[in-house]
C-alpha positions in Angstrom: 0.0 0.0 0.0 1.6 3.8 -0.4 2.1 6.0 2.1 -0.3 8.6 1.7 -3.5 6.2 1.9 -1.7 4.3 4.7 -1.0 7.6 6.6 -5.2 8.9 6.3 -6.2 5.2 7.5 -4.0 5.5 10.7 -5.1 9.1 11.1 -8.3 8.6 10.7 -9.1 5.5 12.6 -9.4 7.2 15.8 -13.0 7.9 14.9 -14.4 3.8 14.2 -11.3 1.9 15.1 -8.2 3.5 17.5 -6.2 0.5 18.8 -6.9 -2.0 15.8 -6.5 -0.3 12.8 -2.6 0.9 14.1 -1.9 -2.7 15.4 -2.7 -4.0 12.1 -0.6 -1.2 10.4 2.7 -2.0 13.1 2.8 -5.5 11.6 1.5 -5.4 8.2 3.5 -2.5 6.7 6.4 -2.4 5.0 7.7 1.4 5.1 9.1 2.1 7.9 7.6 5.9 8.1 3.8 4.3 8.2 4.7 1.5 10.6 6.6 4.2 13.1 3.5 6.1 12.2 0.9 3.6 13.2 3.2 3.2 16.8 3.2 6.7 17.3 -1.0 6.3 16.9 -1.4 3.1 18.9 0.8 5.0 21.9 -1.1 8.5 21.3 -4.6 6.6 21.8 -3.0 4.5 25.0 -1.8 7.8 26.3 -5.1 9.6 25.7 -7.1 7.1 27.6 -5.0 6.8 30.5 -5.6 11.1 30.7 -8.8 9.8 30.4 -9.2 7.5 33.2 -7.2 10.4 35.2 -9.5 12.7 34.5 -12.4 10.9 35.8 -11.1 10.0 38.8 -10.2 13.8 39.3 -13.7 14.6 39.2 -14.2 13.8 42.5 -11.7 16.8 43.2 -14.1 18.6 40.6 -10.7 19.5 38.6 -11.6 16.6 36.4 -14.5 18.7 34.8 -11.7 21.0 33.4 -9.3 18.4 32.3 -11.6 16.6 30.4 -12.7 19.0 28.4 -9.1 20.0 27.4 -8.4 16.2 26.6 -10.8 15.3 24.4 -9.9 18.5 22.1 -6.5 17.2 22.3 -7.9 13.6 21.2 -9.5 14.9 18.6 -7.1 17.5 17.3 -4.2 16.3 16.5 -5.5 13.6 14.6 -7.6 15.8 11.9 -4.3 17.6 11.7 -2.4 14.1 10.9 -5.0 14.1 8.8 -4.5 17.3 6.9 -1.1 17.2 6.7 -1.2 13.6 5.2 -4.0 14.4 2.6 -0.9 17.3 1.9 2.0 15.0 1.6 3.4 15.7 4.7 4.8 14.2 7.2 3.5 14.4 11.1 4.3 13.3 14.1 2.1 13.2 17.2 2.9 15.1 20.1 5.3 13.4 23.3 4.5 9.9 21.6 6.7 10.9 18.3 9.5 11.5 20.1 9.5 8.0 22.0 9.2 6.4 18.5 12.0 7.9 16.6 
């Protein structure tokens, strides 16, 4: 498969399939930019849902109403802008996960 339809799948399987779709990609691809991609994706959706879980057992300290908020634009962010930027031909990392990756 080529990179650029590779790249949109990953991206945009954090709407119908987060943790599958990635997995798939980590052992069936064979560049090594969609399969460090599909890592970075698999970690940013662990990541995300353990923020997740954080934030709603800080609701009992009522700060969780504010962090939850602030995660789920983060969760929904950066993947449209994977997104974007692959529909563009560029590449993209995601944010802290990227950098554990490479």
């Amino acid at each position: 498969m080529d990179r650029k339809p590779a790249c949109l799948i990953i991206h945009g399987s954090t709407f119908f399939a987060p943790i599958l779709v990635p997995l798939l990609f980590v052992f069936l691809a064979e560049d090594r930019y969609v399969r460090n991609l599909a890592v970075e994706a698999l970690l940013f959706h662990i990541v995300m849902s353990i923020c997740f879980a954080v934030a709603a057992f800080l609701m009992i300290l009522l700060i969780g109403f504010v962090l939850l908020p602030i995660f789920a634009l983060i969760y929904l962010w950066y993947p449209i802008k994977g997104f974007i930027r692959a529909l563009k031909g560029e590449e993209f990392h995601y944010p802290l996960v990227g950098n554990w990756v490479r």
